[in-house]
C-alpha positions in Angstrom: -26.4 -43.1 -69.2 -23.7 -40.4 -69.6 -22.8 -38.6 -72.9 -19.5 -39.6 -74.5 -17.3 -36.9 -75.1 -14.2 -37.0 -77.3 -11.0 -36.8 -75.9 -9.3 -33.9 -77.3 -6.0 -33.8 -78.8 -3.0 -34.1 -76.2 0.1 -31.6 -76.5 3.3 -33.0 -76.2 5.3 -32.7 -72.9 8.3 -31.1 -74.4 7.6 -28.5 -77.4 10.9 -27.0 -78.9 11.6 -23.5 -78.5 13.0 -22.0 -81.8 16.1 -24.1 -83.1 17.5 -25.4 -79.8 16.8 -28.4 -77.6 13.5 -29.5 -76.6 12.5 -27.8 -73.1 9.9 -29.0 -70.5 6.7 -26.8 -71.0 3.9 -27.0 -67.9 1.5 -29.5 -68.4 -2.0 -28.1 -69.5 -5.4 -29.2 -67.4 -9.0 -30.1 -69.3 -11.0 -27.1 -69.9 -14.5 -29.1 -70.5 -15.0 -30.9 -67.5 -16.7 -34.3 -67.6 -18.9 -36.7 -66.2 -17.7 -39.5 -63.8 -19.5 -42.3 -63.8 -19.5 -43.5 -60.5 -22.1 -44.3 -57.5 -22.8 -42.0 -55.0 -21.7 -44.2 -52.0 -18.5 -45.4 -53.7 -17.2 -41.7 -54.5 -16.7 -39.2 -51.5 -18.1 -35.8 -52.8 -18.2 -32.7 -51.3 -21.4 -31.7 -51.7 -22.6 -28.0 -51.0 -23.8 -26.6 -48.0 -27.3 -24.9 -47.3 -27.2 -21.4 -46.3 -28.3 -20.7 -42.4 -31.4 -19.3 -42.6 -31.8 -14.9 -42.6 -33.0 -15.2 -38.6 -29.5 -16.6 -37.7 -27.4 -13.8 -39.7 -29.9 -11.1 -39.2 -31.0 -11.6 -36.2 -34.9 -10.2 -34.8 -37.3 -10.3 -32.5 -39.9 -10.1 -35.0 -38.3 -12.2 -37.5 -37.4 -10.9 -41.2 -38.2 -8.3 -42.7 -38.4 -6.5 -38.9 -41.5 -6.2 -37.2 -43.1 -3.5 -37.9 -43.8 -2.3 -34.1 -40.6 -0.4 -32.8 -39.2 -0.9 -29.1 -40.4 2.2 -28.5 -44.2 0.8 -28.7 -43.4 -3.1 -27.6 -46.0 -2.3 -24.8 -48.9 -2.9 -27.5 -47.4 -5.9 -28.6 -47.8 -7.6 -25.7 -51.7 -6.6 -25.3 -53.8 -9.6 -25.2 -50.8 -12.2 -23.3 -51.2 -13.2 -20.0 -48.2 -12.7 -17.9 -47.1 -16.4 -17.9 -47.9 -16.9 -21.3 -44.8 -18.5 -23.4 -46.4 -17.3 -26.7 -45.7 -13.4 -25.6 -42.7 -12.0 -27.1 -40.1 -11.2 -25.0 -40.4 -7.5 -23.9 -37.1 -6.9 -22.1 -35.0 -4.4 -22.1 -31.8 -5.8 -23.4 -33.8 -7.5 -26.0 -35.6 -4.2 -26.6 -32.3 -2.3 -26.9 -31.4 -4.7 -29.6 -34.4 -4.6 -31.9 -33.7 -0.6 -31.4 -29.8 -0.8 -32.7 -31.4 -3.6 -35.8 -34.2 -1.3 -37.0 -32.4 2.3 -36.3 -29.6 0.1 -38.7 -32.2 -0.7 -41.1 -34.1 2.9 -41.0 -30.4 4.2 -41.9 -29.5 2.3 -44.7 -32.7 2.8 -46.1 -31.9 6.7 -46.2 -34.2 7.3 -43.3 -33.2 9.7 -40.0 -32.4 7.8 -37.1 -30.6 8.7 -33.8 -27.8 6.8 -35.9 -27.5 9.2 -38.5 -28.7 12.6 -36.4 -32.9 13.1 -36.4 -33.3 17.1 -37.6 -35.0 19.1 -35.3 -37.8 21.2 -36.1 -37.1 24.7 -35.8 -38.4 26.2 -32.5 -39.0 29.7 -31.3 -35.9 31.1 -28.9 -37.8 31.2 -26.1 -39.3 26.9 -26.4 -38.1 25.1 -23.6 -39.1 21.5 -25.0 -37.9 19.8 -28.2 -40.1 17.3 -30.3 -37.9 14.3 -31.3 -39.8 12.4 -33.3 -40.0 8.9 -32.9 -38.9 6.2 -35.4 -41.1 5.0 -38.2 -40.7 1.3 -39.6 -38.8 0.9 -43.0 -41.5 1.2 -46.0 -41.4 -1.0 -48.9 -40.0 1.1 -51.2 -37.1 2.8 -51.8 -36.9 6.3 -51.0 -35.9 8.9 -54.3 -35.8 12.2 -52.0 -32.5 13.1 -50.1 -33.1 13.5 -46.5 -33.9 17.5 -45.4 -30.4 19.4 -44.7 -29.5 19.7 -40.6 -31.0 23.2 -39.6 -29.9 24.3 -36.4 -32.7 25.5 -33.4 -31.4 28.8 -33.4 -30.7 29.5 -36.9 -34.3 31.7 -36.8 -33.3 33.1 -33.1 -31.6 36.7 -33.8 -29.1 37.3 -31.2 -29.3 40.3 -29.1 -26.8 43.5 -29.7 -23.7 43.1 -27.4 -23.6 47.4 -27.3 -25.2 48.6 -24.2 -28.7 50.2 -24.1 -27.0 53.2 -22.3 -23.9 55.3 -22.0 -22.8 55.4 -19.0 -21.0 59.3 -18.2 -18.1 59.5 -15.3 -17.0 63.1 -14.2 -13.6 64.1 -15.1 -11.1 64.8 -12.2 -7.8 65.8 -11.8 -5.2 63.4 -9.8 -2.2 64.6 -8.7 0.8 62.8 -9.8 2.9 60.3 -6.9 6.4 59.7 -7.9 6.8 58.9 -11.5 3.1 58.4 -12.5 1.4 59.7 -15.2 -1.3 62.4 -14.7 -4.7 60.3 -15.6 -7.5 62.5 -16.3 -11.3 60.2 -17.1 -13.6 61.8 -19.8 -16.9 60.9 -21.4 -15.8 57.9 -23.4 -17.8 55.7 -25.5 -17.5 51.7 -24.1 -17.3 50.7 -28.7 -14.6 53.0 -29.0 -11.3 51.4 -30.6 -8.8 53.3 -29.3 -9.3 55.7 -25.7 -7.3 58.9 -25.4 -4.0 58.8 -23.3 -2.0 61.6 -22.2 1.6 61.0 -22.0 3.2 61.1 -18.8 5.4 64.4 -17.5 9.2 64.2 -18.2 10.8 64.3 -14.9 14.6 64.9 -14.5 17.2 63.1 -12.5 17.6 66.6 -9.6 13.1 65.5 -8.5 13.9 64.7 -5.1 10.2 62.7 -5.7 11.3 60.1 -8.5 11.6 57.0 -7.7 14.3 55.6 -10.0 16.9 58.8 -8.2 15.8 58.0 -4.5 17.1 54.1 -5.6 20.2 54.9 -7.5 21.3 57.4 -4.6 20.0 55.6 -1.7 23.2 55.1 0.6 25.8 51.8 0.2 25.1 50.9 4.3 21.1 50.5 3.3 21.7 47.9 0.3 20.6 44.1 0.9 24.4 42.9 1.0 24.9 45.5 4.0 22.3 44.8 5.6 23.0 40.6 5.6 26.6 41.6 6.7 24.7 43.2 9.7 22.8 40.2 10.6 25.7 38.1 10.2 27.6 40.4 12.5 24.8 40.8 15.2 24.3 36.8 15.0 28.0 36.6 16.1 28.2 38.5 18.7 25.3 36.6 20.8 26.4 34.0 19.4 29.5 34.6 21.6 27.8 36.0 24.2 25.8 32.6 24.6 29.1 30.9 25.1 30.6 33.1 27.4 27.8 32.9 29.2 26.2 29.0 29.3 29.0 27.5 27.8 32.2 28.8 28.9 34.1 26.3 30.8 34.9 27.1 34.6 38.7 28.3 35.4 40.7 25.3 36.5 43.1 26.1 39.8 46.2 24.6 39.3 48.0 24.2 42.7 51.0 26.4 43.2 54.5 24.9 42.5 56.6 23.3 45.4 59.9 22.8 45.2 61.7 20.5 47.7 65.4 20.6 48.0 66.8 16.9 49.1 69.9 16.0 51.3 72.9 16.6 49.8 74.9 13.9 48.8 77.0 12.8 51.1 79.9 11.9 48.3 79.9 8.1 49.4 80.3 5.9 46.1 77.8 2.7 47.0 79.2 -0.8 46.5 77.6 -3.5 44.3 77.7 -7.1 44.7 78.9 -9.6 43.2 77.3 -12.1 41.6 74.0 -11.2 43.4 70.7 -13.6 43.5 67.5 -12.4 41.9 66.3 -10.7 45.3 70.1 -9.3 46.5 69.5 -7.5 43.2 66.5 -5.2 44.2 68.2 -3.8 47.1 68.6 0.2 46.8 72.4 1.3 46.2 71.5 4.4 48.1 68.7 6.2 49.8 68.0 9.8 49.8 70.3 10.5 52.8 72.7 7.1 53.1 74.8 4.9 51.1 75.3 1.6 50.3 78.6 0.2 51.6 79.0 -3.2 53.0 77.3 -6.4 51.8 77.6 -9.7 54.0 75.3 -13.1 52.3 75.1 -16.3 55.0 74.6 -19.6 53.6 71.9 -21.5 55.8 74.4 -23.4 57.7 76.3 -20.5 59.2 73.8 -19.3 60.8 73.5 -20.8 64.2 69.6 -20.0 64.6 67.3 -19.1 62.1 63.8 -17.8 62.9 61.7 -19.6 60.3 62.4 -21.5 57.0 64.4 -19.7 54.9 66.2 -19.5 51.5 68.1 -16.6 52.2 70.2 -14.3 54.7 71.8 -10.8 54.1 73.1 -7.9 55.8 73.2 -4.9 54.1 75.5 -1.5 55.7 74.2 2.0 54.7 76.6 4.9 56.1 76.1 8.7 55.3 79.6 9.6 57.1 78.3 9.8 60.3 75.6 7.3 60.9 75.5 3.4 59.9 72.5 1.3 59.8 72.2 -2.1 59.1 69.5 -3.7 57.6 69.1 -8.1 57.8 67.2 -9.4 54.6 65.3 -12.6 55.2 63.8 -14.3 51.9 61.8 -17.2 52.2 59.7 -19.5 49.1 56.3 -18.7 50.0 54.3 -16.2 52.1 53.4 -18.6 54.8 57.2 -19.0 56.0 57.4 -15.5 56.1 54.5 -14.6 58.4 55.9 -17.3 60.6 59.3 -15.6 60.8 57.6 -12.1 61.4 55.9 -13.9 64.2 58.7 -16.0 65.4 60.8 -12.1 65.9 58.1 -9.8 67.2 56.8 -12.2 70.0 57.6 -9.0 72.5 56.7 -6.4 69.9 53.7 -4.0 71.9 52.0 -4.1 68.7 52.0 -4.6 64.9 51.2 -1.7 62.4 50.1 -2.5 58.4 52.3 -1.9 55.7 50.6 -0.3 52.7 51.3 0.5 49.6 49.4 2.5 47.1 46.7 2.0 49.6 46.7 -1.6 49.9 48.0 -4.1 52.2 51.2 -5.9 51.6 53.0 -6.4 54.8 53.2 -6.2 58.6 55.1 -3.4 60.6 56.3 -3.8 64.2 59.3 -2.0 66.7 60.9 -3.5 69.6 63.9 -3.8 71.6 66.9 -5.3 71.2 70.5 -5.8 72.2 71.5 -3.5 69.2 69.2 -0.6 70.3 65.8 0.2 69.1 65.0 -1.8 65.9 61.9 -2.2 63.2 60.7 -5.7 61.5 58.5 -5.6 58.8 57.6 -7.7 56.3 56.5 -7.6 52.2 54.8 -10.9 51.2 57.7 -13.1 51.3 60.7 -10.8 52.5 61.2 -10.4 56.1 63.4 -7.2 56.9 65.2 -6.0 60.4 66.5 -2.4 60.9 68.7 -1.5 63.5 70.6 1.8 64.3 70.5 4.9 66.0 67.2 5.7 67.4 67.5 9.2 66.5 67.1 8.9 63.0 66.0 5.2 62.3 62.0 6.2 61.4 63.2 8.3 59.1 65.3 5.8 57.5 62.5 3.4 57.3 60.5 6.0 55.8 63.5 6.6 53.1 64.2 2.9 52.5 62.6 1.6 48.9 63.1 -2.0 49.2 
């Protein structure tokens, strides 16, 4: 049965501040709290929570307060276990390192000397070669009241030996004779904890010494300073340089052949005729020739003709003259190269012998001489032009020779 406690007197919602309109004011909470009456399983209350127990926030091998054997003696602890017994505590070494970091902790809050917090040493002669560390006690139940001993350093009671020597060493004086511009150095009995060590000032020398060295550099000669001497090297790099060339790499004289000068005919003041109205190959005959003229042109139609050696498209007879000497030449054009090697055959049936007609070294025709009615005539032939010279016989090769056509 709960108590019944009075409710206490409610404060208004809105209070009025001074003379003005009522203003909201923050609504005030019970200060006495109160029973509920309610059941358990009806209301949902937070209830609170049991703390974990001190092994699961303070963790230890031994449990808590820590055990009172340290890591360092965990061999005695285990005294008495078999080696498969599960009773045995767990020896280790990460566990062991662990119970070392939890008591050193616990030694050092507890104001005692731990590795943590620097273990004094005791003070040792200079000459001990081993240090006693001594080894961690477990925590006592009190508290200690006594600060722990100052740090002391090992060698605090060790006087260090005198740094002066245990002698004095002696060194004969001699005399050196002065090179160039150094100072004359004499050596004396000197003591090694002196402060200051007696210096004789070095000899004024004058500018005329032939022996100092800042005269033989300001009148050492122009041709021996480092510019002259690069402009030799450059020089002497030049000239074999060039010599190289004109020896490996010059090239070798070209021989130009000597100038001939050939005089030709002179002109025989015949003005050549052109004709009229020519065809495309009538065109390409030669006006003159070195030596003769061009003065007559005769053109046959096919039909005038009363025999004709092949098939052809076109007849002409071209007159050259010089003012003594006329040749005439018979032009035979046919449309394709066959007809004309059938009219070059068809003439020189009693030609001795046909010659090739070149032409920058290649083959473009047939040559052959023969007689005839005329005289002593020459047929030759260029692909599809077929071509009879007659004349004198005196001068007809050579007219051949001159003939461009």
């Amino acid at each position: 049965m709960s108590i019944e406690t009075p409710d206490p007197p409610r404060r208004p919602l809105w209070a009025p501040v001074g003379d003005g309109d009522a203003q909201p004011a923050p609504a005030s909470a019970p200060l006495t709290p109160r029973p509920i009456d309610a059941d358990d399983s009806e209301v949902d209350i937070i209830r609170p929570v049991a703390s974990p127990p001190s092994e699961e926030t303070f963790p230890t091998l031994g449990g808590f307060p820590p055990a009172t054997v340290t890591p360092y003696e965990s061999g005695e602890a285990t005294a008495g276990y078999g080696d498969n017994d599960q009773q045995a505590p767990v020896t280790d070494p990460v566990r062991a390192l662990g119970q070392s970091a939890i008591t050193n902790a616990q030694f050092s809050a507890g104001g005692a000397h731990t590795p943590m917090g620097g273990v004094p040493l005791p003070r040792a002669s200079f000459l001990s070669t081993t240090a006693e560390v001594p080894i961690a006690t477990p925590p006592t139940a009190t508290t200690p009241t006594v600060d722990a001993p100052a740090r002391v350093s090992p060698f605090a009671s060790v006087a260090a030996p005198s740094l002066e020597p245990g002698f004095v060493p002696t060194f004969e004086a001699r005399e050196l004779t002065p090179t160039g511009s150094q100072p004359t150095v004499s050596f004396a009995h000197v003591m090694p904890s002196s402060s200051e060590l007696p210096i004789e000032p070095a000899p004024p020398h004058h500018a005329s010494d032939p022996h100092s060295g800042d005269t033989a550099h300001a009148s050492s000669p122009w041709w021996r300073s480092v510019v002259a001497l690069v402009a030799y090297g450059v020089i002497v790099m030049a000239g074999l340089g060039y010599g190289a060339f004109i020896v490996f790499l010059q090239p070798a004289p070209v021989a130009l052949a000597a100038e001939v000068l050939i005089e030709g005919p002179p002109d025989n003041g015949i003005a050549p005729i052109e004709p009229s109205e020519p065809t495309a190959f009538l065109a390409g005959a030669p006006l003159k020739t070195p030596t003769h003229t061009l003065t007559e042109v005769q053109s046959y139609s096919l039909g005038e003709l009363d025999h004709l050696p092949g098939r052809t498209a076109e007849v002409h007879d071209l007159t050259y003259f010089d003012g003594t000497t006329t040749y005439v030449v018979r032009a035979y054009q046919h449309f394709n190269t066959d007809d004309a090697v059938e009219t070059f055959a068809s003439i020189t049936v009693e030609a001795p012998g046909v010659v090739p007609v070149e032409i920058a070294g290649e083959q473009v025709g047939e040559r052959a001489e023969l007689e005839t009615e005329e005289g002593r005539a020459i047929v030759w032939r260029n692909a599809t032009a077929v071509f009879v010279l007659t004349g004198p016989e005196a001068g007809i090769l050579e007219f051949f020779t001159l003939f461009g056509w």
